[in-house]
C-alpha positions, -999 to 999 in steps of 0.1 A, spaced: -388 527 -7 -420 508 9 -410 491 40 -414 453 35 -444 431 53 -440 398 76 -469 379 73 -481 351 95 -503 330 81 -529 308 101 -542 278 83 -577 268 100 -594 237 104 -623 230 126 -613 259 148 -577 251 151 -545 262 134 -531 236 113 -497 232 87 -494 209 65 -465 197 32 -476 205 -1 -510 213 8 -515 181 29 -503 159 58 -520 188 78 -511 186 117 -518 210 147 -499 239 151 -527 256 179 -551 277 191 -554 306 164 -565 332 192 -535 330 212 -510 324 184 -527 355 164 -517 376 199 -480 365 203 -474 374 165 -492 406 169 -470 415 200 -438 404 185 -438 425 156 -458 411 128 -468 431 101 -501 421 89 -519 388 98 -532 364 68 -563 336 83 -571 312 61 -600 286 67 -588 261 40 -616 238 41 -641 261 40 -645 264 3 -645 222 -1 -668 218 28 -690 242 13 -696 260 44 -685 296 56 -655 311 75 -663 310 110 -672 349 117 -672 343 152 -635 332 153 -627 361 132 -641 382 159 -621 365 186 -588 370 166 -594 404 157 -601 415 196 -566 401 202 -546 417 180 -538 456 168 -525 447 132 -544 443 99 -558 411 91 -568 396 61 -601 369 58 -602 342 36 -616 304 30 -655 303 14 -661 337 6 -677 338 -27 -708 372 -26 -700 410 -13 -725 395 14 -702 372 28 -677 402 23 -698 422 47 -702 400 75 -661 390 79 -655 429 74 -678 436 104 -664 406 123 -631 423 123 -612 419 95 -596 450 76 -593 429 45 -602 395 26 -591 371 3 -609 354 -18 -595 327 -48 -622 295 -57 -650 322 -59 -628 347 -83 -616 318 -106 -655 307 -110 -671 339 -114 -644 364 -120 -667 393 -119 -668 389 -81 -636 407 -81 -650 439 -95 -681 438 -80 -665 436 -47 -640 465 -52 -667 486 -64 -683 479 -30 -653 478 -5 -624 493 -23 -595 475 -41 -573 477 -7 -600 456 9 -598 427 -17 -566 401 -20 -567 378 -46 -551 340 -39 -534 325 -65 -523 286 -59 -501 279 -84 -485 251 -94 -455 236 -124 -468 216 -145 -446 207 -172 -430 239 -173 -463 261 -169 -475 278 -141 -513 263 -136 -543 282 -110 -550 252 -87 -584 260 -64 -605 245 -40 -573 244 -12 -549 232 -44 -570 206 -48 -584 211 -84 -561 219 -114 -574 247 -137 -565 252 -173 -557 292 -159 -522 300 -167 -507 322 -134 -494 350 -149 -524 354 -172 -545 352 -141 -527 377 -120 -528 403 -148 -566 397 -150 -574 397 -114 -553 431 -114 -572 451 -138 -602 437 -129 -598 455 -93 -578 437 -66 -553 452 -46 -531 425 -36 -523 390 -47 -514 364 -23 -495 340 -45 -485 306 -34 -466 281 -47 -476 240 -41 -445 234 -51 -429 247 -27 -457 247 5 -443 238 34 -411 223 12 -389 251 39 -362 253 3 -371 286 1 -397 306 -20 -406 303 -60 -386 335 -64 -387 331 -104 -421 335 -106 -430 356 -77 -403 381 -93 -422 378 -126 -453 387 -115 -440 418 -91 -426 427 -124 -458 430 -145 -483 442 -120 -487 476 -107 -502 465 -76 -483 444 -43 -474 409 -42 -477 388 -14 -448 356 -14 -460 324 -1 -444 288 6 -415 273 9 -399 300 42 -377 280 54 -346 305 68 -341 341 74 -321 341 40 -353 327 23 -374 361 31 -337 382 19 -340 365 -13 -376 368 -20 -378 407 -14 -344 408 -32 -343 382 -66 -379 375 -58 -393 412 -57 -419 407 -34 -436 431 -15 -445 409 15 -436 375 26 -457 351 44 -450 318 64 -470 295 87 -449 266 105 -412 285 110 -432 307 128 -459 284 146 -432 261 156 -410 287 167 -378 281 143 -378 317 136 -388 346 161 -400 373 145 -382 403 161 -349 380 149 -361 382 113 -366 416 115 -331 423 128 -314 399 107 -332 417 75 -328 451 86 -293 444 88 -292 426 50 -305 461 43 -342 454 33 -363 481 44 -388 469 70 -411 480 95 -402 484 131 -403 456 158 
């Protein structure tokens, strides 16, 4: 059985981490450099950066940070936040970063998908997915979950999957930074259709949350921001405490 990821996810605004409730009431969490360094040391699996204002400010990731991060660390790391041509693509990939995520651009012009697994490989490109409940349908949200779509989730995931990506990175606004644990309903229903791996996002908010998400939720990776910013939950203890619930993971 494939070994399970932990995923630390660093929210960026103007240079600093942030985490926010629900997509909002954003706050500082740190320096991305140093926090990036600590998870990579303690075990992490895979690093997620995330400039979430990139897209609305209509300016790109900061390359130069990327850089920075990637120096620090020795884990893979995953780009994302106003990346919208296989040019942009180019320049985060020779920054340092082994893959990126892209989720505005791909709902706009879905081609962008293809075109950029054609260029980079479908293990380079994650598809986001915000999602949200409205009135018992799961809607694409874009632009940082800021503008509703009439995309249906598990419609889009299928799509995004044949049309080349490798991974989805699917959150839930519901549940963002809620700490009631993940949306394993839907994240289990989407593992379940698509051939390729699905990354769990919001709502960690105990070691039991990531058992239940790999378990009921059938994810393949599970990624959190503030329990691990703010220090509620060591990573080498998650490790332990899942390794010992029996879910395969990777060594710490």
């Amino acid at each position: 059985m494939l070994t399970k990821r932990i995923i630390p996810c660093l929210d960026i605004k103007d240079g600093r981490t942030v985490k926010g409730v629900n997509f909002v009431e954003l706050r500082d969490a740190g320096d991305p450099v140093e926090l990036a360094k600590i998870y990579s040391d303690e075990g992490a699996d895979e690093l997620v950066f995330l400039d979430i204002t990139a897209t609305v400010d209509k300016r790109k990731t900061l390359a130069e940070l990327v850089t920075k991060v990637a120096k620090a660390i020795n884990i893979p790391f995953t780009v994302g936040g106003g990346i919208s041509t296989v040019e942009d693509v180019k320049v985060l990939l020779n920054a340092g970063a082994d893959k990126i995520s892209i989720n505005s651009a791909a709902v706009k012009n879905p081609d962008i998908i293809n075109e950029m697994a054609l260029e980079f490989g479908s293990q380079c490109v994650v598809v986001a997915i915000d999602t949200k409940n409205i009135d018992g349908t799961d809607f694409v949200h874009t632009h940082g979950g800021r503008k509703p779509t009439n995309l249906i989730t598990q419609e889009w995931a299928k799509e995004v999957c044949d049309r080349g990506a490798g991974e989805i990175l699917l959150t839930s606004m519901d549940h963002d930074g809620t700490k009631a644990g993940f949306a394993n309903e839907i994240t289990a229903e989407i593992s379940s259709m698509l051939s390729i791996p699905v990354i769990a996002s919001g709502g960690a908010g105990n070691m039991e949350h990531f058992k239940d998400v790999f378990t009921m939720g059938k994810a393949d990776a599970a990624l959190a921001a503030s329990i691990f910013h703010f220090k509620e939950i060591p990573i080498p203890d998650l490790k332990r405490y899942l390794e010992m619930e029996g879910i395969p993971i990777r060594k710490y």
